[in-house]
C-alpha positions as CSV (number, residue, x, y, z in Angstrom):
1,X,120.2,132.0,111.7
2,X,123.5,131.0,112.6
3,X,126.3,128.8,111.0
4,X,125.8,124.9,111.2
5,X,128.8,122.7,110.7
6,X,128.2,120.9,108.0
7,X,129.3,117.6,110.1
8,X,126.7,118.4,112.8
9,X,123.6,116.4,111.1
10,X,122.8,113.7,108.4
11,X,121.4,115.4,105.6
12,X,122.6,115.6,102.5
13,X,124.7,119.2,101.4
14,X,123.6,121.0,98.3
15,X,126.7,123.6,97.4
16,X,125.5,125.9,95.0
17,X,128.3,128.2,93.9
18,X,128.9,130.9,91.3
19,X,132.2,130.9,88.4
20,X,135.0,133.3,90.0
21,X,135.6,136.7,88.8
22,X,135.6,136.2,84.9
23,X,137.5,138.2,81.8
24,X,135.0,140.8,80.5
25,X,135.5,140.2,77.1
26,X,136.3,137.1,74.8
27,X,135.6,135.8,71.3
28,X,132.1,134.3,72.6
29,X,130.4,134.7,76.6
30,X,131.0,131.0,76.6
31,X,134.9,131.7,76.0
32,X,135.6,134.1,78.5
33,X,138.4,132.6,80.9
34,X,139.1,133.2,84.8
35,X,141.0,136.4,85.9
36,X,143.8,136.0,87.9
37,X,142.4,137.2,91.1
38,X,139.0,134.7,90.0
39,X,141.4,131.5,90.0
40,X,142.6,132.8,93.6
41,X,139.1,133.2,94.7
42,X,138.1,129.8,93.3
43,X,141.0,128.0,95.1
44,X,139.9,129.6,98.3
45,X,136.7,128.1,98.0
46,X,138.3,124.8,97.5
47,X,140.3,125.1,100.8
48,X,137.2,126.5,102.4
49,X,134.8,123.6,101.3
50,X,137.8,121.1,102.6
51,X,138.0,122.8,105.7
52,X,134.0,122.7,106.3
53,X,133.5,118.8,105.5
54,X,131.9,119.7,102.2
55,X,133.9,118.3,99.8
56,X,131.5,116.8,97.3
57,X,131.0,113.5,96.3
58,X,130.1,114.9,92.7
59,X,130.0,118.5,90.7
60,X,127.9,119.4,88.1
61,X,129.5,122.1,85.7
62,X,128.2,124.3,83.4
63,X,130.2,124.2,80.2
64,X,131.2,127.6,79.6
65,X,134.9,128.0,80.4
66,X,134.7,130.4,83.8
67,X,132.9,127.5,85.0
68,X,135.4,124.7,84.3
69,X,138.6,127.0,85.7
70,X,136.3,127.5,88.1
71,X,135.8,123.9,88.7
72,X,139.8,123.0,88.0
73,X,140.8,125.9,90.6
74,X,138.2,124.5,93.4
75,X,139.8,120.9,92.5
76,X,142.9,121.6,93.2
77,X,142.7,122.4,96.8
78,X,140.4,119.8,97.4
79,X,142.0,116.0,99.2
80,X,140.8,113.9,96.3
81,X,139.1,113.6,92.7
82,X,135.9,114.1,92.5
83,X,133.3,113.4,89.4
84,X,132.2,116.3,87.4
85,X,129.4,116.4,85.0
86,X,129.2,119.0,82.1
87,X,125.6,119.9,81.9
88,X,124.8,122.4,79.2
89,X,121.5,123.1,80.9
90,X,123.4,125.2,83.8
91,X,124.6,127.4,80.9
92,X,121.2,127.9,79.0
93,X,118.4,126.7,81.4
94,X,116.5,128.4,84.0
95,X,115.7,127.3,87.7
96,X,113.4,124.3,86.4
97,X,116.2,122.8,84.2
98,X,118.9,123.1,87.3
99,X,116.2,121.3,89.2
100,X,115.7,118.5,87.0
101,X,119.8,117.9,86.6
102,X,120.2,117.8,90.1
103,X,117.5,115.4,90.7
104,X,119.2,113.4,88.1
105,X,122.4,113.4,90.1
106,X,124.0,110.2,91.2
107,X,122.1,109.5,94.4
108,X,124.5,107.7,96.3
109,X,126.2,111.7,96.8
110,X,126.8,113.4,100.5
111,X,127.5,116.7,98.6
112,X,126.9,117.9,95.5
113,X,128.7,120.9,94.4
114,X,126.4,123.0,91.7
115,X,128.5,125.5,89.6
116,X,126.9,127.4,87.6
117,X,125.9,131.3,86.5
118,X,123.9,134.2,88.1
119,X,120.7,134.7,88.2
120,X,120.2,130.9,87.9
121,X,122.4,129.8,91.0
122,X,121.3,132.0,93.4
123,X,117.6,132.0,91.5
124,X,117.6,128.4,92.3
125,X,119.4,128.4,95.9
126,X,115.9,130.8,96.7
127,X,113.5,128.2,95.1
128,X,115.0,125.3,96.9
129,X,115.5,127.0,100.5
130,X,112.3,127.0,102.9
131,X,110.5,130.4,103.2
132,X,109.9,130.5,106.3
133,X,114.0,130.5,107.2
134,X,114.4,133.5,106.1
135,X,117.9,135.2,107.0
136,X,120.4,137.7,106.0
137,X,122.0,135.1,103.5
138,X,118.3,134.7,101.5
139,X,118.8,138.5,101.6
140,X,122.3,138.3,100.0
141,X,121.4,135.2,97.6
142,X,118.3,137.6,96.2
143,X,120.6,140.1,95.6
144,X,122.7,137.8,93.3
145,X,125.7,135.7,94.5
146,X,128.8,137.6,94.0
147,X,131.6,136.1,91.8
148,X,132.9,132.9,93.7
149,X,129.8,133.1,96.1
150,X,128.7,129.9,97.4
151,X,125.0,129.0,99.3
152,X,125.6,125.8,100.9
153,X,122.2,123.9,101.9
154,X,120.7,120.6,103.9
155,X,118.1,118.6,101.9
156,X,116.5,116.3,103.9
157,X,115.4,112.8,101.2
158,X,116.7,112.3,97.9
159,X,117.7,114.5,95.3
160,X,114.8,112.7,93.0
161,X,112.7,114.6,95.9
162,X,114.7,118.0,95.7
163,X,112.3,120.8,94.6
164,X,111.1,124.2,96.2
165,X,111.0,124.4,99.9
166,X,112.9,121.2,100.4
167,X,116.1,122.4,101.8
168,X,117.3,124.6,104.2
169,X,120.0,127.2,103.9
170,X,122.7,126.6,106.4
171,X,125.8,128.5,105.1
172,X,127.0,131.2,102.9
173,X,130.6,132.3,101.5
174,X,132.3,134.3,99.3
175,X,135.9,133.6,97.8
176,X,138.6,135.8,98.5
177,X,142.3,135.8,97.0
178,X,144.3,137.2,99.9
């Protein structure tokens, strides 16, 4: 499969991304903070979501602290504000409670950025993408997104209708800090 500008069609872009590179140890897993080289990674995905027209319209954010300096680091390289929901469900739920929050999203949204933890984001990323599209970034994503991986996908309807199959993956990065 090859890359497809994000600008090329009408559907709607589902950006699924996982925290940057996180501290190893804090007081609780929900504490643990970005590393340096993590905040780096996360503001390269900002500048890389700028450059690819996928600036979303809305974010939904785990709670846990890697996942809002994740967030804040993205934010700042990206040309405006955008809303971001806390949703404790991407830090405890599985693939069928990501599902129901991003059906619940705001449906007037182009993009939607989802950033949340591994196995659940890339878990979810598989559940949603059509099977028979199969390509060396479903091979990646089943192998776990990597710290500040992103899976950037085209739903077709609204996200009320998202649910397995109903999306197709279009693009794939990873975050780097140099």
């Amino acid at each position: 499969m090859t890359d497809v500008s994000p600008g090329t069609s009408h559907g709607q872009r589902l950006v699924l991304m996982r925290h940057a590179q996180a501290e190893s140890f804090a007081s609780s897993d929900s504490a643990r903070d970005l590393t340096d080289q993590g905040a780096l990674c996360a503001e390269d995905v900002g500048q890389w979501l700028t450059g690819h027209d996928l600036v979303p319209d809305f974010a939904l954010v785990s709670p846990a602290i890697r996942t809002k300096s994740t967030w804040a680091h993205v934010s700042k390289r990206l040309p405006h504000v955008t809303c971001a929901q806390y949703d404790k469900q991407l830090y405890t739920g599985g693939v069928v409670e990501s599902l129901e929050s991003l059906r619940a999203a705001t449906p007037q949204a182009r993009v939607i950025l989802y950033l949340g933890h591994n196995p659940i984001v890339s878990a979810t990323a598989l559940a949603i993408s059509r099977s028979d599209e199969r390509s060396q970034w479903h091979s990646e994503l089943a192998m776990g997104l990597p710290p500040a991986g992103v899976a950037v996908l085209e739903c077709v309807g609204p996200w009320s209708e998202l649910g397995p199959g109903s999306a197709s993956l279009i693009n794939f990065y990873v975050g780097n800090s140099g």
